[in-house]
N, C-alpha and C positions, 0 to 999 in steps of 0.2 A: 577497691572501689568497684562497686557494680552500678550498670547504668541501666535502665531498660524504658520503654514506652511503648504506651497501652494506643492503639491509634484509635479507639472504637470510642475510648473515653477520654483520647486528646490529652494524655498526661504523662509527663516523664516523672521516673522516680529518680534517684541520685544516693546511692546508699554506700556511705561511706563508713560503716563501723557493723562488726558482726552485732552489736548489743542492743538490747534488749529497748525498744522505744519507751519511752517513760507519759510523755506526752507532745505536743506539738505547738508551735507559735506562727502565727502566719503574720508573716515580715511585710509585706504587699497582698495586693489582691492577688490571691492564685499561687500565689509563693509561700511553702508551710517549713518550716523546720520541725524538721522529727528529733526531739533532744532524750537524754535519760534521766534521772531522779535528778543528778548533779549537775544537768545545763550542759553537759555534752554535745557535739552535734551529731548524729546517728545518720541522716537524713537531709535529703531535699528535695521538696516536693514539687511539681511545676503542672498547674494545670491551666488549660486551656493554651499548652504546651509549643504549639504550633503557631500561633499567636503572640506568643512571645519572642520565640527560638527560633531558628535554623534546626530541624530535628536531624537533618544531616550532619550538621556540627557537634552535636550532641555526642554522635560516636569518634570523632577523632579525637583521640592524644595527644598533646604534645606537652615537651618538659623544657622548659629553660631556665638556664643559667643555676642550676643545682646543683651544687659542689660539694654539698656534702648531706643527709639524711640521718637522723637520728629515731630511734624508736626505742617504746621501752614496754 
């Protein structure tokens, strides 16, 4: 997962998979899913970013109660 935010254009991206965007659905105002051919989520888009968000929050991790992760 990579995260980043554009201050100048007030938007966080949220990119959650190397592949390839297909196209995007915006869920709320300002809120876009970036998906692929097969409805993937690729992406999440957030603008007017600061408005929405804590963009200091934006950058912290945290994991709970994860016991166990599967990938394939």
């Amino acid at each position: 997962m990579k995260v980043s935010y554009d201050p100048k254009a007030n938007a966080a991206y949220i990119r959650l998979s190397n592949k390839r965007p297909y196209g995007a659905i915006e869920i709320d105002e300002g809120i876009i899913v970036h998906v692929t051919k097969d409805n993937k989520i690729v992406a999440i888009e957030i603008l007017k970013a600061s408005q929405k968000l804590s963009v200091q929050q934006l950058f912290k991790f945290e994991v709970e109660n994860v016991h166990s992760v599967h990938t394939r």
